[in-house]
N, C-alpha and C positions, 0 to 999 in steps of 0.2 A: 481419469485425468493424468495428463503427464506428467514429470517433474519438470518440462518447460514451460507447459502452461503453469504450475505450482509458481515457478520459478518467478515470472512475469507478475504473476499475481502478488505475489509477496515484496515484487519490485513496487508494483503498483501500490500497493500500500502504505510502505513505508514513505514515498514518495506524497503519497496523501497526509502522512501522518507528520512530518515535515514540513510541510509548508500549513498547516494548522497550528501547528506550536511558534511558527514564526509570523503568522499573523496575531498571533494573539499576544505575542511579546511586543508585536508594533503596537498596538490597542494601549499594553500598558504602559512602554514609551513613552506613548502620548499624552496619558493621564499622570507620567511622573510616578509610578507604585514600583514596586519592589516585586522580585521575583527570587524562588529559593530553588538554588541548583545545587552540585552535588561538584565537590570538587578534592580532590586526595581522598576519597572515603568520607565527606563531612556535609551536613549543610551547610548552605551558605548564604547569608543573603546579600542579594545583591542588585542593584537600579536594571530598570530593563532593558534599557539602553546598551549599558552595558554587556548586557547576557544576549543582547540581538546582536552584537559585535559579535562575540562568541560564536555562535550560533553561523553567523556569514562566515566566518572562518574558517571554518568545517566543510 
């Protein structure tokens, strides 16, 4: 395997892995729940609403 196939691949991934976390932040959104992120070094919690703002920001 190349390191450009590697490379694609790990694009492909993370790309996968990204839009799963942000479907699921919609989910909770929608139910109004809470979601614990990681902010200065800290947990945090926070509406997921909010953490889907974040999330779009990026």
């Amino acid at each position: 395997m190349t390191s450009k196939q590697t490379n694609k691949m790990a694009t492909d991934a993370l790309r996968c892995l990204r839009k799963a976390v942000r479907d699921e932040l919609r989910k909770k959104a929608l139910l109004g729940q809470y979601v614990i992120i990681e902010r200065n070094g800290k947990a945090c919690r926070v509406s997921a609403k909010q953490a889907l703002k974040i999330a779009k920001a990026k």
